[in-house]
C-alpha positions as a printed Julia matrix, in Angstrom:
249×3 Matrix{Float64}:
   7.14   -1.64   16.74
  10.43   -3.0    15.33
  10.99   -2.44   12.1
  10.74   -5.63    9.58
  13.96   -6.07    7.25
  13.58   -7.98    4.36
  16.63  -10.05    2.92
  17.46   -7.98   -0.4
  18.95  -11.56   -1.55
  15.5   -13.33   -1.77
  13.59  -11.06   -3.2
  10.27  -12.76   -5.08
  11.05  -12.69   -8.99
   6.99  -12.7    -9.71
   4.82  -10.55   -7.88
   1.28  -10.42   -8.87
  -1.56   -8.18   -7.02
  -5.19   -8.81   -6.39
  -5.38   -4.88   -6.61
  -8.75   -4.71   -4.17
 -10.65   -1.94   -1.97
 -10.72    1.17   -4.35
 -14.42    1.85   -4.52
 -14.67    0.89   -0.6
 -11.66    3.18    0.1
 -13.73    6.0    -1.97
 -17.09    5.37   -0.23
 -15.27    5.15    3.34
 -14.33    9.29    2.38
 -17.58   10.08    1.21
 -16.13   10.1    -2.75
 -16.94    8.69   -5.84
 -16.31    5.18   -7.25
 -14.13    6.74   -9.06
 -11.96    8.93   -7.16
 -10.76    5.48   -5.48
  -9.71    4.23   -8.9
  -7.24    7.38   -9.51
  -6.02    6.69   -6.17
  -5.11    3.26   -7.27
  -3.73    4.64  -10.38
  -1.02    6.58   -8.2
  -0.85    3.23   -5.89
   0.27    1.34   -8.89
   3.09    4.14   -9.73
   3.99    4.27   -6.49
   4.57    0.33   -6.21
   5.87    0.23   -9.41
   8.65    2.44   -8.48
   9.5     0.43   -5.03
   9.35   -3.42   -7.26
  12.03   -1.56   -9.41
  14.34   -0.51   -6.53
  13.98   -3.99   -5.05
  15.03   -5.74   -8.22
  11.78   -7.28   -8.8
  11.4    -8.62  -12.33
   7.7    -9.17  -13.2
   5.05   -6.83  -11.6
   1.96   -8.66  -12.89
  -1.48   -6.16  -11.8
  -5.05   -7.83  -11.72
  -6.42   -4.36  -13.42
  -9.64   -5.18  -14.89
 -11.23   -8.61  -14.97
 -13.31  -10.37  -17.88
 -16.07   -9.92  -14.63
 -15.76   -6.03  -14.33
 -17.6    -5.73  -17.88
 -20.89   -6.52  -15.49
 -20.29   -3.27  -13.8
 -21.91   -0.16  -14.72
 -21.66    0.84  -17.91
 -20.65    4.49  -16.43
 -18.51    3.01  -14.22
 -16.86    0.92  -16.92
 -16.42    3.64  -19.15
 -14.68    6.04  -16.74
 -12.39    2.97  -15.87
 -11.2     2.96  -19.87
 -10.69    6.88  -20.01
  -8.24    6.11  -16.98
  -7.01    3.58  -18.21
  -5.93    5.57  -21.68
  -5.12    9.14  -19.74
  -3.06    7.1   -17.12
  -0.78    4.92  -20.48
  -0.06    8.62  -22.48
   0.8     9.97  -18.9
   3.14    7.32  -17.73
   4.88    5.75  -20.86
   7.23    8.39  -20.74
   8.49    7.71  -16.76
   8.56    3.85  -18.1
  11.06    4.62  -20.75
  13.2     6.56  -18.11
  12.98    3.75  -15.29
  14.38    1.22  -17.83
  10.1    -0.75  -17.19
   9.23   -2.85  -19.97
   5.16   -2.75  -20.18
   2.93   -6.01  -21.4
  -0.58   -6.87  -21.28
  -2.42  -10.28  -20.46
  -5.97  -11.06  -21.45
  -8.25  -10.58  -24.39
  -7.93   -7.41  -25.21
  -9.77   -7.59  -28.26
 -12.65   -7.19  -26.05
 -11.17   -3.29  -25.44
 -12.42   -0.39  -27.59
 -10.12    0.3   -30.43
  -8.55    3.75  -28.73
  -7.83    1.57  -25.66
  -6.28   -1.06  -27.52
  -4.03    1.08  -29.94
  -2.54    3.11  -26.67
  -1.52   -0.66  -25.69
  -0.17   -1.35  -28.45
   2.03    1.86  -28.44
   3.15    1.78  -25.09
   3.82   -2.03  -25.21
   6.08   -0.93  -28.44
   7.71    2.09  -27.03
   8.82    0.07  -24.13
   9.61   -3.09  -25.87
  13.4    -3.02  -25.5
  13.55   -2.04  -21.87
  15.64   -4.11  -19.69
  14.4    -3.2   -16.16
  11.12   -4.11  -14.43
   8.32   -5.6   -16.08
   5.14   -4.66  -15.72
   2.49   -6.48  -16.69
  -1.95   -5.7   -16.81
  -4.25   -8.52  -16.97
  -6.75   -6.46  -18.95
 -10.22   -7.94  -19.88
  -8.49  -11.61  -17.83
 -10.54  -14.33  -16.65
  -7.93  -17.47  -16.06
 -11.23  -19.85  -16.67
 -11.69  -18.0   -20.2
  -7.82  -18.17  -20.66
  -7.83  -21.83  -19.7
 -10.49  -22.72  -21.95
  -8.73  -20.42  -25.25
  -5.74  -22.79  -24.42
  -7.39  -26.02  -24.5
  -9.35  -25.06  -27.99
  -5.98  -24.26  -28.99
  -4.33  -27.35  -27.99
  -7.62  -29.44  -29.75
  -6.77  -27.63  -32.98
  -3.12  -28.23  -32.7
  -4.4   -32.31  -32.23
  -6.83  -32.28  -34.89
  -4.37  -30.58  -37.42
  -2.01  -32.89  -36.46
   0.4   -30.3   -35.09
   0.75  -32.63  -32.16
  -0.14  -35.71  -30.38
  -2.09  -36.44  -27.22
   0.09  -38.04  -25.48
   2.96  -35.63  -25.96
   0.69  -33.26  -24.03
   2.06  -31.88  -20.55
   2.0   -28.84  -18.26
   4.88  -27.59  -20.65
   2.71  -27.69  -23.59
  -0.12  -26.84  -22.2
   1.56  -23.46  -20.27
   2.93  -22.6   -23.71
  -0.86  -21.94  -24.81
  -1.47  -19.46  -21.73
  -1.33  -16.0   -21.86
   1.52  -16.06  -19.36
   3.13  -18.21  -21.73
   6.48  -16.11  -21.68
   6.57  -14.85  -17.85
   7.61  -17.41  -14.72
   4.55  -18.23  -12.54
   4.2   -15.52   -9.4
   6.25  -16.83   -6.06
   3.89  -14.1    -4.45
   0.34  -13.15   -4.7
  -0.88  -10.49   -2.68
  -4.71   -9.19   -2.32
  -5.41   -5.76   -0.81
  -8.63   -4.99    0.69
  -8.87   -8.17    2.92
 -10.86  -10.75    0.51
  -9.74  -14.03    0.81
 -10.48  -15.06   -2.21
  -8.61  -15.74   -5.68
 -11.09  -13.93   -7.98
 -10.46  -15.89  -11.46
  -6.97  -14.89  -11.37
  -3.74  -17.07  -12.34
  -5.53  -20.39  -11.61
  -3.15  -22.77  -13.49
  -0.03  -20.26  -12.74
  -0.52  -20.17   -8.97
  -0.4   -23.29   -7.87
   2.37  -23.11   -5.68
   2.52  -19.79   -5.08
   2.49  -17.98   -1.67
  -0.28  -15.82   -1.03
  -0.6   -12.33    1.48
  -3.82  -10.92    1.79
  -3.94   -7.65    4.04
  -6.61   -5.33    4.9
  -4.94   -2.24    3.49
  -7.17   -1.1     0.55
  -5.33   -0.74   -2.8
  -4.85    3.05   -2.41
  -4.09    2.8     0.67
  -1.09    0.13    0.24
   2.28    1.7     0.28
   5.87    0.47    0.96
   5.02   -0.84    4.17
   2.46   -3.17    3.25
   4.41   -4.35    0.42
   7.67   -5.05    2.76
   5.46   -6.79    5.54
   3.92   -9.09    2.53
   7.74  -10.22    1.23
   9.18  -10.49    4.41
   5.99  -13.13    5.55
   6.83  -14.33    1.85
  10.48  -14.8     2.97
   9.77  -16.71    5.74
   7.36  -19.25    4.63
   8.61  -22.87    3.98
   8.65  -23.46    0.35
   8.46  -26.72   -0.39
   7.01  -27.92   -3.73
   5.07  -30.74   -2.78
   8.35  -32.03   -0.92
   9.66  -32.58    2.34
  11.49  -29.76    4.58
  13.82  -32.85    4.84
  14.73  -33.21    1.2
  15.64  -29.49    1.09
  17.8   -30.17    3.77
  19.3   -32.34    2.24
  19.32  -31.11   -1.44
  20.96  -27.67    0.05
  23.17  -29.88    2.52
């Protein structure tokens, strides 16, 4: 098979990953739930590293959803001791690969520990220049879509500002994602097609890759085969193929 080469000059800026297939990938070996979820852990490493070397700027990973509380509670709770052992391990190889590390979602909803080894690594990293890598922890884009339009009625109400000064600008402002470009790619492992609550408002003209590959499974090649299909997709904004044509002339 020949191999695909991607055009280092058009890499996506965004990337943001449906990470899917873990407790499949575990049950297909005869594991635990679990033992697909620290496979994913090193996944995530592992792709971290390659967005870096590719000049990616924003790694955004769909890491636990406001709908994963309805899991098991055992399940749930060895997901949060990962979650903690897997921050105090890797803070330290974020500071020396130059990642800056952020959280989206309501994270108020984590246990204290949880939330104070976010807090720290988010700090520690603060001033890095490099990759950023971003969780949606405890995210639901329907919860985070609602939290901005409460916002934006107490804003009205209080006089802060009025109606019909509201626009996507405003509104996007109000978002979680309110400081980080919307995703030019969104890919889903584990062959779903489906978004799953995630980046509704911030996707909608984003290009999405769904492969088969399980999450711990996915490795450079996947990644490569979903940028280069990325890199040769039309992009056209609700234009014309014609008007680009032109516009780039």
């Amino acid at each position: 098979m020949k191999k695909i080469e991607i055009d280092t000059h058009n890499i996506p800026r965004h990337i943001a990953i449906i990470m899917d297939g873990n407790g499949r990938w575990a049950n297909a070996k005869g594991l635990p739930r679990i033992a697909g979820h620290r496979e994913g852990v090193r996944t995530v490493r592992k792709i971290t590293e390659i967005c870096g070397e590719l000049n990616v700027k924003i790694l955004t990973l769909y890491t636990f959803s406001s709908e994963n509380w309805n899991r098991p509670a055992t399940e749930v709770s060895a997901l949060m001791k990962l979650l903690m052992s897997s921050l105090r391990r890797e803070v330290k190889d974020l500071m020396k690969n130059n990642v800056r590390f952020t959280v989206i979602g309501n994270i108020n909803e984590l246990e204290s520990n949880v939330q104070n080894e976010l807090i720290d690594a988010i700090h520690k990293t603060k001033n890095n220049t490099g990759l950023n890598l971003n969780l949606a922890l405890s995210y639901g884009s329907r919860q985070e879509i609602l939290f901005a339009v409460k916002k934006l009625i107490d804003k009205v109400s209080e006089g802060e500002i009025k109606v019909d000064e509201i626009d996507e600008s405003v509104f996007s402002k109000l978002l979680y994602t309110r400081n980080i470009p919307d995703p030019d790619l969104l890919i889903r492992t584990g062959g779903e097609f489906r978004i799953s609550n995630f980046l509704l408002w911030q996707i909608a003209y984003t290009e999405i890759h769904v492969t088969d590959t399980s999450w711990p499974s996915f490795g450079k090649k996947e990644l490569t085969e979903a940028i280069y299909e990325y890199q040769n997709r039309d992009r056209r904004f609700g234009k014309i193929s014609e008007q680009f044509k032109v516009n780039n002339g």
